[in-house]
C-alpha positions as CSV (number, residue, x, y, z in Angstrom):
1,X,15.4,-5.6,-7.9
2,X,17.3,-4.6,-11.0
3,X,16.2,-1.1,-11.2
4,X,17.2,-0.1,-7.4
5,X,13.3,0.1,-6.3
6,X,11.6,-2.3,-3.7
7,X,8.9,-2.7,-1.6
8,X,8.7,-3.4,2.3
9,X,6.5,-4.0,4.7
10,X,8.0,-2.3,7.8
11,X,5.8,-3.9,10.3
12,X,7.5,-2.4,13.4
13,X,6.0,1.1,11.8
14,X,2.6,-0.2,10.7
15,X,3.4,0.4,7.0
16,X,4.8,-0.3,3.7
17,X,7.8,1.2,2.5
18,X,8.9,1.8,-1.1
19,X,12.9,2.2,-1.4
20,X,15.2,3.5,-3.5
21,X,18.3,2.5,-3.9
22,X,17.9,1.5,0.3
23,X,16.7,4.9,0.8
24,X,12.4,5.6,1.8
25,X,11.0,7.2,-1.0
26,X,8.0,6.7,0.3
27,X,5.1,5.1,2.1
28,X,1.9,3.3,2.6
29,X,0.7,3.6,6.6
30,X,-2.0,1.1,7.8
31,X,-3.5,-0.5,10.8
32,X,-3.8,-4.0,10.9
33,X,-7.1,-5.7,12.8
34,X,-7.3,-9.2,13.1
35,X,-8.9,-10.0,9.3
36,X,-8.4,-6.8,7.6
37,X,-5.7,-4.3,7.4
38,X,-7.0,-0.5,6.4
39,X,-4.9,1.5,4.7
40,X,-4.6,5.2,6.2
41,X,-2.2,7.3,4.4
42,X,0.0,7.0,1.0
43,X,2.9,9.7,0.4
44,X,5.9,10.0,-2.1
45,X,8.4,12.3,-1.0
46,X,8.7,15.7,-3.2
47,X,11.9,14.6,-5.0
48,X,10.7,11.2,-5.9
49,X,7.1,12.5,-7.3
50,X,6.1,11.8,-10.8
51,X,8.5,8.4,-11.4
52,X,4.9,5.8,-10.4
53,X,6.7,4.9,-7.0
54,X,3.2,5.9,-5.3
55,X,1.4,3.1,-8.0
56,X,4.1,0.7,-7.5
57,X,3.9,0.7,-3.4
58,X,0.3,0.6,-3.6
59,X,0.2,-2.5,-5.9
60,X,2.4,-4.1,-4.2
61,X,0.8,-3.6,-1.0
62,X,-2.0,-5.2,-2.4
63,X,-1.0,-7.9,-3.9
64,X,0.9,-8.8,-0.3
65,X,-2.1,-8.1,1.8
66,X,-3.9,-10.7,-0.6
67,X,-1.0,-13.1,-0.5
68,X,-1.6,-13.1,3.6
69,X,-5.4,-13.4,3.1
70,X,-6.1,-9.9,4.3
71,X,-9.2,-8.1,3.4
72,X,-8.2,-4.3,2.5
73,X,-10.1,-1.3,3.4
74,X,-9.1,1.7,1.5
75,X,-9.1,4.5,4.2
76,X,-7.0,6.1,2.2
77,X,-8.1,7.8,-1.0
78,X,-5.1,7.1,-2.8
79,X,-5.4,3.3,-2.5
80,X,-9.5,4.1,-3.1
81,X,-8.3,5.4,-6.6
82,X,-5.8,3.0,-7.0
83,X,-8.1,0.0,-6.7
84,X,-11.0,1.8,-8.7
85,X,-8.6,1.9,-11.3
86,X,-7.1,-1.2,-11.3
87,X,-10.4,-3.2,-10.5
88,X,-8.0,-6.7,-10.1
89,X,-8.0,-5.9,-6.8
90,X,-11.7,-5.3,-5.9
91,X,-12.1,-8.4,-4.8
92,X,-9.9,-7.2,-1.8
93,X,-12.4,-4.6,-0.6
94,X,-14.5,-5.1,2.3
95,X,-17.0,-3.6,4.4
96,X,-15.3,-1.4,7.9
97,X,-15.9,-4.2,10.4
98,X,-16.1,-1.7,13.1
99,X,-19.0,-0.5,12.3
């Protein structure tokens, strides 16, 4: 990307990792079931709070989990806010299967 910020999905850490210039800025952690992946836990680190990097990982997330056909459960209330903000991705949302 032009402006030295992209998103991962560092599978070998069970989460999604947004990068600034190649360095983690921060992160989206989830567990991934067979139809659904829940999202856990969303952090920016302190020096890279404020510039939307949180916003940015999460929609990105999204739209990737969406792209593989996943159904998101927002375990974590960051990506609960996110979606209930940005309600293009309610469709996404389903119901805990493990219940």
């Amino acid at each position: 990307m032009t402006d030295g910020i992209q998103v991962v999905d560092n599978a070998a850490k069970s989460r999604f990792e947004v990068l600034v210039d190649g360095q983690v800025a921060g992160f989206a952690v989830y567990r991934l079931l067979p139809t659904v992946i829940v999202f856990t836990h969303t952090e920016v680190q302190p020096e890279y709070e404020g510039q939307g990097l949180a916003a940015r990982l999460v929609g990105t997330a999204l739209d990737m989990s969406r792209d593989t056909g996943l159904g998101v459960l927002p375990a974590c209330p960051y990506v609960a806010k996110y979606i209930k903000k940005h309600p293009e991705y309610a469709d996404l949302v389903v119901e805990d299967p493990r219940r």
